[in-house]
MIFI-31698 format. One line per 10 residues: number of its first residue (from 1); their letters; for each residue x negated, y negated, z of C-alpha. Coordinates in steps of 0.25 Angstrom, whole numbers, plus 2048, in hexadecimal, padded with zeros to 3 digits. Each point is the difference from the previous one (the first is absolute). Layout:
# residues N
NUM> A> X Y Z | ... .
//
This chain:
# residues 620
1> XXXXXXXXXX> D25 92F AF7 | 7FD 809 7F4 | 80E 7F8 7F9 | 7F4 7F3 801 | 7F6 807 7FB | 808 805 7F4 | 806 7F2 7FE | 7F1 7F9 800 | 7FC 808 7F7 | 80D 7FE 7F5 .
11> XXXXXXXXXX> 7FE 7F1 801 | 7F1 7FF 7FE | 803 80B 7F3 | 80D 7F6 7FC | 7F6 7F4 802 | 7F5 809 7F6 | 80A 802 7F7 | 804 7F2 7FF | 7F3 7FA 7FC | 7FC 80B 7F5 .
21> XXXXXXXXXX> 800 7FF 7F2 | 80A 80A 7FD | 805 802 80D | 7FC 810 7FF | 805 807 80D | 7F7 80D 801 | 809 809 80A | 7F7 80C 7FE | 7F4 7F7 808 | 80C 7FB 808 .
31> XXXXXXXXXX> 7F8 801 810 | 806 7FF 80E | 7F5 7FA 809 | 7FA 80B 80B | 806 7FD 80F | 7F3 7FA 802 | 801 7F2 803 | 7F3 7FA 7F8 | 803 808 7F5 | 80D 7FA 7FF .
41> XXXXXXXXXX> 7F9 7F2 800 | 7F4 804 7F6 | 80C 804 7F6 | 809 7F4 803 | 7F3 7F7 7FC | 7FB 807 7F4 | 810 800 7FB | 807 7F2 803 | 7F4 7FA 7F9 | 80C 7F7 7F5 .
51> XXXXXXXXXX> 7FF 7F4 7FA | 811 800 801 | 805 7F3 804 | 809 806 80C | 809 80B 803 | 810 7FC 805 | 803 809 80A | 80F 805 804 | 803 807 80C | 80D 807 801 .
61> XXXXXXXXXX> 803 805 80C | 7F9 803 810 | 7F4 809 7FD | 7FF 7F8 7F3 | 7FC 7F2 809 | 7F9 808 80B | 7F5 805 7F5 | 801 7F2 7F9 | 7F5 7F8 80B | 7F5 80B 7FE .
71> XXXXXXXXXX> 804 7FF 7F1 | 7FC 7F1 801 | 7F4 804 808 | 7F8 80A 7F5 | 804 7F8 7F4 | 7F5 7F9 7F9 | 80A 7FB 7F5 | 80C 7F7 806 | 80B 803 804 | 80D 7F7 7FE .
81> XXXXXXXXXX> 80C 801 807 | 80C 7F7 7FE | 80B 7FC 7F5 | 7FB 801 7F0 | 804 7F7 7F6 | 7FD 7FE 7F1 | 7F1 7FA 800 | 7FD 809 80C | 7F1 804 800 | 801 80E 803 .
91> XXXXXXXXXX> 803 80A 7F7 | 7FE 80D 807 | 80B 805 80B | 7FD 80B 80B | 80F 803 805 | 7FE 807 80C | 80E 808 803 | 806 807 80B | 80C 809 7FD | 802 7FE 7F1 .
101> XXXXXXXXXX> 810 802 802 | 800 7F4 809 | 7F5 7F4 7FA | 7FE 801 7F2 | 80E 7F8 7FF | 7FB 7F5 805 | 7F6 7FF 7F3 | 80B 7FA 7F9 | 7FE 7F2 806 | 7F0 801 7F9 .
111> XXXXXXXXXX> 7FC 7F9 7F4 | 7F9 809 7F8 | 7FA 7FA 7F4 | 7FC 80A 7F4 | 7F0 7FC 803 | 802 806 80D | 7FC 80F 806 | 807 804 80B | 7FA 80E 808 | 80C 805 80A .
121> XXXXXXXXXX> 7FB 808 80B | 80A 80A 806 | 7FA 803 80E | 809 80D 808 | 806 805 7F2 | 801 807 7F5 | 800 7FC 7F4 | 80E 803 7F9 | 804 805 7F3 | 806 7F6 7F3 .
131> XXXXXXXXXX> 804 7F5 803 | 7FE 7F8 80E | 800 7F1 7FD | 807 7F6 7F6 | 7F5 7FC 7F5 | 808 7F3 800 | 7F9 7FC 80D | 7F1 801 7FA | 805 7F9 7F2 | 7F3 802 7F7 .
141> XXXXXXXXXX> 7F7 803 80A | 7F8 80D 800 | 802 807 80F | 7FA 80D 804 | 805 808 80D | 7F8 808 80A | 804 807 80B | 7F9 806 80D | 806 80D 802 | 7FE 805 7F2 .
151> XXXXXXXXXX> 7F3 7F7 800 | 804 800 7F1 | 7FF 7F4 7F6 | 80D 7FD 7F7 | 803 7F6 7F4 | 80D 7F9 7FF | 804 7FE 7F0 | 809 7F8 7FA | 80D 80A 801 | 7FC 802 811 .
161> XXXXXXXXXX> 7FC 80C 7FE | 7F1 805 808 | 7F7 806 7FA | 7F3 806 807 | 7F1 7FB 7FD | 7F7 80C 7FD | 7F2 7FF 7FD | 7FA 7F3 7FB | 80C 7F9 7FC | 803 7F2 7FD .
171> XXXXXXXXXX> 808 7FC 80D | 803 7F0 7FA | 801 7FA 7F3 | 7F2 7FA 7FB | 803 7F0 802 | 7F8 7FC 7F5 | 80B 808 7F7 | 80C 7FB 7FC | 806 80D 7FE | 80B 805 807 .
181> XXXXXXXXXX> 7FC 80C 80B | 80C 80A 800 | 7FA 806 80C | 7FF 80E 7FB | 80D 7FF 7F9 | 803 80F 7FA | 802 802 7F1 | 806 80A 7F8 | 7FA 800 7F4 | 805 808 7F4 .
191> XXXXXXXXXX> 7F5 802 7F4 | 7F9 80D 7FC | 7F2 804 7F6 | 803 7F7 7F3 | 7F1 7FC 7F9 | 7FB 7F7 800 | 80A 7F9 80B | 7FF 80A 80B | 7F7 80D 802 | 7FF 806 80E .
201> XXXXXXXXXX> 80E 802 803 | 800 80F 800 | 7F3 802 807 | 806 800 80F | 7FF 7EF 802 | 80D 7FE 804 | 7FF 7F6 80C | 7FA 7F2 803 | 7F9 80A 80C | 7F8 809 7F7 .
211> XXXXXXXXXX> 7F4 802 805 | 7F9 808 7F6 | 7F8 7FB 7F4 | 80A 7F8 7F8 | 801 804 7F1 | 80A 7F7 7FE | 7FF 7F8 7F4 | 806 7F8 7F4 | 804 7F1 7FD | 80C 7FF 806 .
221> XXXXXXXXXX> 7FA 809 80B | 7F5 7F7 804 | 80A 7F4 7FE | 809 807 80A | 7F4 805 80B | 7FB 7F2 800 | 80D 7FA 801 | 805 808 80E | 7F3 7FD 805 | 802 7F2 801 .
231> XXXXXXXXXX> 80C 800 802 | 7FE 80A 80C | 80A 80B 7FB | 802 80E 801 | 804 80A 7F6 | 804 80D 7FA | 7FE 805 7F3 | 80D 807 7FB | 802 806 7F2 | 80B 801 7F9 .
241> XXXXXXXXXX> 806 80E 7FF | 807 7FE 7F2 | 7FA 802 7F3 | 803 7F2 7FB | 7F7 7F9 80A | 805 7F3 7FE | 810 801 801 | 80B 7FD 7F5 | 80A 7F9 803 | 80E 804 7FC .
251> XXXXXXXXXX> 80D 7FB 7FA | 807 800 80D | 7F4 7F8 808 | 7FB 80A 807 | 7F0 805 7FD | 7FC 80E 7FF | 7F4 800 808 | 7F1 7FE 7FF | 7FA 7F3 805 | 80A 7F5 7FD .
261> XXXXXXXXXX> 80A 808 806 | 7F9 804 80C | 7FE 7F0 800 | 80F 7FE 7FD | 807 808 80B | 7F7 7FD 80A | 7F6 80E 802 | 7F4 7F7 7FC | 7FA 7F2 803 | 7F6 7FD 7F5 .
271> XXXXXXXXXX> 7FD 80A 7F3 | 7F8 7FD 7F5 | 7FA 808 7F3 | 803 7F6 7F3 | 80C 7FA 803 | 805 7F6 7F8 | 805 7F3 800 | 810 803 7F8 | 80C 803 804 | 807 808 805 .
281> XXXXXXXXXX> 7F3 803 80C | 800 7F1 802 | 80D 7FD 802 | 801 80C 80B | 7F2 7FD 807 | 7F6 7F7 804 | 7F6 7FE 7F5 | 7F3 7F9 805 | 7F8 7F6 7F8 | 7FA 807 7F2 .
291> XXXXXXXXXX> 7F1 806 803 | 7FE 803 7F1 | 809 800 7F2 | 803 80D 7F7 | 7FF 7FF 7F1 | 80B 80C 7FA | 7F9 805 7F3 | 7FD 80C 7F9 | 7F5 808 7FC | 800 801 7F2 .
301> XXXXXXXXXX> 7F8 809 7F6 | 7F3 7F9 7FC | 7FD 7FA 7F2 | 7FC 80B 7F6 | 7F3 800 7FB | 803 7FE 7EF | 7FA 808 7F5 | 7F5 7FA 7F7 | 806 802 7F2 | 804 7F2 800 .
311> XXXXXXXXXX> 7F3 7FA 806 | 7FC 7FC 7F2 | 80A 7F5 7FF | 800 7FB 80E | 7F6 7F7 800 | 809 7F7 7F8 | 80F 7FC 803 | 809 803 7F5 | 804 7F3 7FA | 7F1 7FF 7FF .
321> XXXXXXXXXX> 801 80D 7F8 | 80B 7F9 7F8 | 7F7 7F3 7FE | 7F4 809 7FB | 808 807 7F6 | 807 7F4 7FA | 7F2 7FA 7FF | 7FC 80C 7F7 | 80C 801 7F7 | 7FF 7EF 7FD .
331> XXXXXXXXXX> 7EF 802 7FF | 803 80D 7F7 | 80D 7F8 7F7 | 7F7 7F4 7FF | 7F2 809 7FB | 808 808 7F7 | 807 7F3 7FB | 7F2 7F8 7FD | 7FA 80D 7F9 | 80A 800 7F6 .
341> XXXXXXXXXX> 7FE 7F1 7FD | 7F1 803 7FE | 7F9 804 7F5 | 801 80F 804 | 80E 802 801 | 804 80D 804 | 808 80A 7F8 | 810 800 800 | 80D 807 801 | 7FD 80E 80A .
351> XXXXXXXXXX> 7F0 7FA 801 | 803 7F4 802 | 80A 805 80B | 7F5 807 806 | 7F6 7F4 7FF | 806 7FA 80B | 7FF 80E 808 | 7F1 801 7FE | 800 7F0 805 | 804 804 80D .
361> XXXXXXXXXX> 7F8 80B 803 | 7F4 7F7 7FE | 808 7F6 808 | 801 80B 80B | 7F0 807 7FE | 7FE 7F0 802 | 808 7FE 80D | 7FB 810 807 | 7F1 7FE 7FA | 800 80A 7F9 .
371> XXXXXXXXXX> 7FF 7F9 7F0 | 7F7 7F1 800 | 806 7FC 7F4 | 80A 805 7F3 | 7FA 808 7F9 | 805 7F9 7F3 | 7F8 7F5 7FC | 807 7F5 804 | 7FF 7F1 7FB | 7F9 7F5 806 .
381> XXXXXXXXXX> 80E 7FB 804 | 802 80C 809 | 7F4 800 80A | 805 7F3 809 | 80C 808 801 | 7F9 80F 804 | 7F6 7F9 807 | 80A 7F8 808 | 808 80E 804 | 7F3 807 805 .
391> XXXXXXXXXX> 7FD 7F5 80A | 80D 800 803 | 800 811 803 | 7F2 7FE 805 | 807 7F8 80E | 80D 809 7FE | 7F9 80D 801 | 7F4 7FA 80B | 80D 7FE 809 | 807 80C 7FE .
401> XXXXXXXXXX> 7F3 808 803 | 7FE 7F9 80C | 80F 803 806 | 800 80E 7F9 | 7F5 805 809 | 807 7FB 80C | 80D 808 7FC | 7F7 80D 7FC | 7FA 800 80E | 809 7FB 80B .
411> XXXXXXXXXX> 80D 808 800 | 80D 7FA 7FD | 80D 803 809 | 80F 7FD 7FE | 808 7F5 805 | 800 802 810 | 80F 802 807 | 801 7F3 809 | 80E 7FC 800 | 80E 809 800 .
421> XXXXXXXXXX> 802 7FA 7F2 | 7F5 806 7FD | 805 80C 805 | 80B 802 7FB | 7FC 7FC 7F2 | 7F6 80E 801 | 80D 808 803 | 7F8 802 80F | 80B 807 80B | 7FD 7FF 80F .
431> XXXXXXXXXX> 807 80B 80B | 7FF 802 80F | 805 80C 809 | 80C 7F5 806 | 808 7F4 7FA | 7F9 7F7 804 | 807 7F0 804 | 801 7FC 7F1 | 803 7F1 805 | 7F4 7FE 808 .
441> XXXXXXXXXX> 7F8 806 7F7 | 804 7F7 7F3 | 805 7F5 7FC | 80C 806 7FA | 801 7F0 7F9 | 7F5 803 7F6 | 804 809 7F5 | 7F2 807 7FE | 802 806 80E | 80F 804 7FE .
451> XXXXXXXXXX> 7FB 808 7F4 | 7F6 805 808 | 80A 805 80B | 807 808 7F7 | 7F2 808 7FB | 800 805 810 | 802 810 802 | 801 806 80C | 7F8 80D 805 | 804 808 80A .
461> XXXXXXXXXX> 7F0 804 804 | 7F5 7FB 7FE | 7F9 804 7F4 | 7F3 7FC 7F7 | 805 7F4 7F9 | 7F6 7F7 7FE | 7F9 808 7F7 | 809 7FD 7F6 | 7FE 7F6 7F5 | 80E 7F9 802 .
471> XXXXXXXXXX> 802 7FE 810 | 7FD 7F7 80A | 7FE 801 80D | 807 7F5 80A | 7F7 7FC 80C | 7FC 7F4 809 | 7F4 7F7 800 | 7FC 7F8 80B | 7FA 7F3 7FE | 7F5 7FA 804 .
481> XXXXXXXXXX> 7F1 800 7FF | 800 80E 800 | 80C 806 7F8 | 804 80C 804 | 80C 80A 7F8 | 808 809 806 | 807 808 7F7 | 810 805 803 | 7FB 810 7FC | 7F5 807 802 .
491> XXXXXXXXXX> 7F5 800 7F5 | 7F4 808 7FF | 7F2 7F9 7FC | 7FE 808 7F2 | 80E 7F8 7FE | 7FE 7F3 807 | 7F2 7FE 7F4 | 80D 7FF 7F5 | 807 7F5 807 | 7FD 7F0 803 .
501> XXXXXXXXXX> 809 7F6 808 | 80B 7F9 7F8 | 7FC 7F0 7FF | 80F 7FC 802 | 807 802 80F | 80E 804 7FE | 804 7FA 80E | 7F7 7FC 80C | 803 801 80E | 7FA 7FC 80D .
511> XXXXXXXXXX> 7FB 80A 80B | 803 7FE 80D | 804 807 80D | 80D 804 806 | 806 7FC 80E | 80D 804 806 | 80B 7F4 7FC | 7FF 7F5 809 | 7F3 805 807 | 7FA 7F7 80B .
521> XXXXXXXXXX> 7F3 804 7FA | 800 7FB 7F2 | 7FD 7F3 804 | 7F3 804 808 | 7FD 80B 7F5 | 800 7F6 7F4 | 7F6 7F6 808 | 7F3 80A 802 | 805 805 7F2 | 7FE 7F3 7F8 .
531> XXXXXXXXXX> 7F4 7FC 80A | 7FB 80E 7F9 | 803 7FD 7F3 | 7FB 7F1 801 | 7F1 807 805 | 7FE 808 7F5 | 801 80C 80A | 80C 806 7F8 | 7FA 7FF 7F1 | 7F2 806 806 .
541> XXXXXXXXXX> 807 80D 807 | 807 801 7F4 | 7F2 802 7F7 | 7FA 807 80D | 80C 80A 7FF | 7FF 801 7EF | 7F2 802 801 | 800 80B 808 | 80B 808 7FE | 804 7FE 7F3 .
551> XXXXXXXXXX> 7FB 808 7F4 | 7F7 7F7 7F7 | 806 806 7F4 | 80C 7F8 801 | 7FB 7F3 7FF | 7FD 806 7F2 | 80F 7FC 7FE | 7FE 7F4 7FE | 7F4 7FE 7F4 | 807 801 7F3 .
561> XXXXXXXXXX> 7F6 809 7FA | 7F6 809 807 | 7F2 800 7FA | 7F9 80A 807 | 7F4 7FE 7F6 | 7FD 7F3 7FE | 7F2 801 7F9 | 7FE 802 7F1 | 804 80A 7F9 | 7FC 808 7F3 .
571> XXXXXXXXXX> 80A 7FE 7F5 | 808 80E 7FD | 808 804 7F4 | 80C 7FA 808 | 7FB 7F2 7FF | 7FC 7FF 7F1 | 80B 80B 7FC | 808 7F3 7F8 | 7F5 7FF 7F6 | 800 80E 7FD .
581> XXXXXXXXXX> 80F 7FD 7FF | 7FF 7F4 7F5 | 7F6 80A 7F9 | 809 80A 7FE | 80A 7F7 7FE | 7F8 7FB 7F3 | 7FC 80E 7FB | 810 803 801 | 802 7F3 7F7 | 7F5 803 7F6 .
591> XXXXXXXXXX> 806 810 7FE | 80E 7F8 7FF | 7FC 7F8 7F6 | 7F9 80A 7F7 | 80C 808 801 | 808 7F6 7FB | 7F6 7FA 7F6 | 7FE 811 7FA | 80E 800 801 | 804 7F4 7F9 .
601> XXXXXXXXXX> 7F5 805 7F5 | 806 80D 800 | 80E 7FA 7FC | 7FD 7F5 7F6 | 7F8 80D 7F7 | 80D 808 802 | 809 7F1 7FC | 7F6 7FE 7F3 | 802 80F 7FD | 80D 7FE 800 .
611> XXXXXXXXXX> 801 7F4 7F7 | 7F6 808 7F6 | 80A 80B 7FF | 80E 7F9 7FE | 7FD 7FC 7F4 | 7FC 809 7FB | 80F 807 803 | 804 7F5 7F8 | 7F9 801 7F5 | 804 80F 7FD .
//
């Protein structure tokens, strides 16, 4: 009798299960009725209330048929018995079974279709161990097992093995999904703490069972939480024990370890930390589809802030400089020209030679300001041509006041570092504590980056080496909305403020996820992935995860310059230094020149002495 009671109350908690959303099967509230006979009708009321089209029923075996007419009797929702076909109404079977050894053959002749959820009740036995039954019989539908004497509730995955329903646990696959329910399905999955991919790994999360607060976190992380939710696995975390955490593969074929060689010989089902798309991992695992792209660059020194002795000839290029002084020499030639035509012709030989000097200066005193006009009195020919240049220096000096005050007050920097060319024209080197794939990182077609392989040096340990001048540092940029760098050594912050993100990617590469060769799983895995991608979910963990655990100071990498004061500023020696510069340059001229004139002076006294006295040697 009790055997009846036990058996109601399955059916009306398979019939519950049936017409939920998400078919959540609650095993901790899991309740046998009392012995009482009304309380058993008061719970058989409250729980077969179902919208479910009809239940088929399958007796197999005596005590089976004997229990099937009260079966019939207490069911609110009907109960079909007969032959299924292909446009059979009823997707819900109850398979009531004897002896397990004996009937559960006989399921073989049933069409199961994969719509189809099938609850096999064992009445007398336990529930055995592994595998009991062919999956073959079931096809694509998802079947769970209980059995009496255990009073235990099982799942049946794809593979046959049972699996136990704990707690609140999804017993059937959401029919609203198109996902595949693996039913439980156990993964090993190899990964281990890698920013901003995976954190949590060493905090004591190992199982799909923890039941602990969950600090589990990272893109790749939430990728794979969400994904074994839907499609209904179970897992273990498992890091690898080498120091190289993802593997290398060897000459002879072989790998030395980490996750693509856990995923190789078979230890792992699934493992991810910034794997990429390239051989040789794709040709020895199951790469899913791409969740995000990797931009190969380096960090490079940041342009240098250049001194202000040239800022007085910045403002103009220099052909513009050229095209200013040929004005001046024609405008000077052609004033000295006309005054010797005119009425006041200047004096000749060494004067006249100097003539055209003193045309000049008031040429330049014109062009800088500083003079109006010659100082000679010039003809009434001369002033269209005077006149004429100081309008012309009038809009020549207006527009290089203007630029000059730009250039004294807003700081001028070097050429930025944006391409390996450039690179290796500033005689930069790059080094790392392991050789690192040359092939994959480069494109060993382009000249500029075979030159640049030859500038690598190898360091044993790591050491400071950012701070120098002429290094670069190789990383990783992901793309996206959000980029975020990951640099291949560790860098502290007082160096990471000397370094900005190279512009040119020296390779790029796809990240994705790593499955065992031939998985049964890539197929599922890569639908919820690119239904992630396609949402938007992925790209906004992504900035989720950047946001909160990454350091603000490296999206600093990628500004060219960092202007941590942005408002004005006063004018220091440093800015105005180059006039100080042309000024001293000009006293050192003058004192030059009156050197020279004194010393010219000084000799042609000692040459006319020296004519005065030979002859008079002669003349004695």
């Amino acid at each position: 009798a009790w055997g009846g009671v036990f058996l109601h109350c399955s059916l009306i908690l398979f019939t519950a299960n049936f017409h939920s959303c998400n078919s959540l099967l609650d095993i901790e509230k899991f309740s046998f009725p009392s012995k009482s006979e009304i309380k058993f009708h008061v719970s058989l009321y409250l729980k077969l209330y179902s919208e479910f089209k009809c239940i088929n029923f399958i007796s197999l075996g005596e005590e089976a048929e004997d229990i099937g007419p009260d079966l019939y009797k207490t069911s609110l929702t009907p109960v079909v018995i007969g032959h299924n076909y292909i446009k059979f109404p009823c997707q819900g079977y109850f398979v009531l079974v004897d002896r397990k050894e004996e009937n559960l053959d006989s399921l073989k002749y049933i069409h199961f279709r994969s719509q189809d959820n099938v609850i096999i009740f064992i009445l007398n036995d336990d529930c055995p161990r592994g595998k009991f039954l062919d999956v073959r019989i079931f096809g694509e539908s998802q079947v769970a097992v209980i059995c009496s004497g255990t009073k235990s509730t099982y799942r049946l995955d794809t593979a046959g093995d049972l699996h136990i329903v704990s707690g609140s646990t999804n017993l059937f696959q959401d029919k609203t999904s198109s996902f595949k329910n693996y039913m439980g399905r156990f993964l090993t999955v190899s990964t281990f703490h890698c920013p901003p991919f995976s954190y949590g790994t060493g905090d004591g999360v190992t199982t799909s069972s923890y039941k602990g607060d969950s600090v589990l976190d990272g893109i790749e992380m939430k990728i794979f939480l969400e994904i074994s939710k839907r499609l209904n696995f179970t897992w273990r975390l498992q890091e690898p024990p080498e120091s190289n955490k993802w593997g290398q593969k060897f000459e002879n074929g072989s790998w030395s370890g980490g996750i693509l060689g856990a995923l190789v010989e078979g230890k792992a089902d699934l493992g991810f930390c910034f794997l990429w798309l390239v051989d040789p991992q794709a040709s020895d695992v199951d790469i899913t589809f791409p969740w995000n792209a990797v931009c190969n660059t380096f960090l490079v020194p940041r342009p240098q802030r250049l001194n202000q002795l040239s800022a007085v000839f910045l403002p103009f290029r220099f052909s513009l400089w050229v095209t200013i002084s040929v004005a001046t020499t024609i405008t000077t030639t052609l004033l000295w020209f006309l005054t010797r035509l005119g009425s006041q012709s200047l004096q000749r030989d060494s004067e006249g030679r100097l003539s055209w000097g003193k045309c000049l200066l008031d040429m330049v005193g014109i062009l800088t300001m500083a003079n109006a006009k010659p100082s000679q009195n010039g003809s009434y020919n001369l002033r269209h041509l005077i006149n004429s240049w100081a309008v012309f220096t009038l809009l020549i000096t207006t527009a290089y006041s203007s630029g000059l005050v730009s250039h004294l007050t807003v700081p001028t920097y070097s050429e930025p570092l944006d391409s390996i060319g450039d690179l290796v024209k500033a005689n930069i080197y790059w080094s790392a504590t392991y050789y690192p794939a040359m092939e994959n990182l480069f494109d060993v077609e382009n000249p500029w980056h075979r030159r640049f392989i030859r500038k690598f040096q190898f360091f044993a340990k790591e050491s400071s080496l950012a701070r120098r001048r002429n290094h670069a540092v190789i990383g990783y940029a992901l793309e996206g909305k959000i980029p975020y760098f990951l640099e291949g050594a560790p860098l502290y912050a007082d160096e990471l403020a000397d370094l900005r993100v190279m512009r040119e990617c020296i390779s790029r590469y796809f990240v994705s996820f790593g499955l065992a060769k031939n998985s049964p799983y890539t197929t599922a895995f890569n639908e919820v992935l690119v239904r992630l991608i396609e949402a938007g979910i992925v790209q906004h963990w992504k900035e989720s995860v950047v946001y909160r655990r990454v350091d603000p100071a490296m999206s600093n990498l990628f500004a060219d310059y960092l202007n941590y004061n942005k408002g004005p500023k006063m004018l220091k020696m440093e800015n105005i230094q180059g006039a100080f510069l042309l000024l001293g340059a000009g006293i050192l001229i003058c004192i030059l020149v009156l050197f020279v004139e004194l010393s010219l002076q000084w000799m042609s006294k000692i040459y006319t002495a020296m004519l005065t006295i030979v002859p008079t040697l002669d003349s004695t």
